[in-house]
N, C-alpha and C positions, 0 to 999 in steps of 0.2 A: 471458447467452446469446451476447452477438457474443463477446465475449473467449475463450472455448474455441474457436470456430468457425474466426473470422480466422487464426490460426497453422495448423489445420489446411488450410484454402481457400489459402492461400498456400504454402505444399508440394505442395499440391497441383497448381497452377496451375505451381508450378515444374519439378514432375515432366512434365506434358503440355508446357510448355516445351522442357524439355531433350529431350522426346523427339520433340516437331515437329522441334526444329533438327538433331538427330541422323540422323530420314529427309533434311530435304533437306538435309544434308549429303553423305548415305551417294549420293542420286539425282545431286547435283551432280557427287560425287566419278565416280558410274558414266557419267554424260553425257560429264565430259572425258575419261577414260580411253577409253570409245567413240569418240571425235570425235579423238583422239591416235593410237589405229590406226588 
């Protein structure tokens, strides 16, 4: 049961990763852009 599961939960966890770090990337990026003009 865990063996199927683990590789799935871990892509998955990698995807919501990548795409937490992608917003506050994208908010960082828009805050100094705002703060630069």
């Amino acid at each position: 049961m865990l063996a199927p599961t683990l590789p799935l939960g871990r892509q998955g966890i990698g995807m919501e990763l990548l795409e937490v770090v992608a917003n506050i990337f994208t908010t960082a990026m828009a805050v100094l852009s705002g703060s630069a003009a």
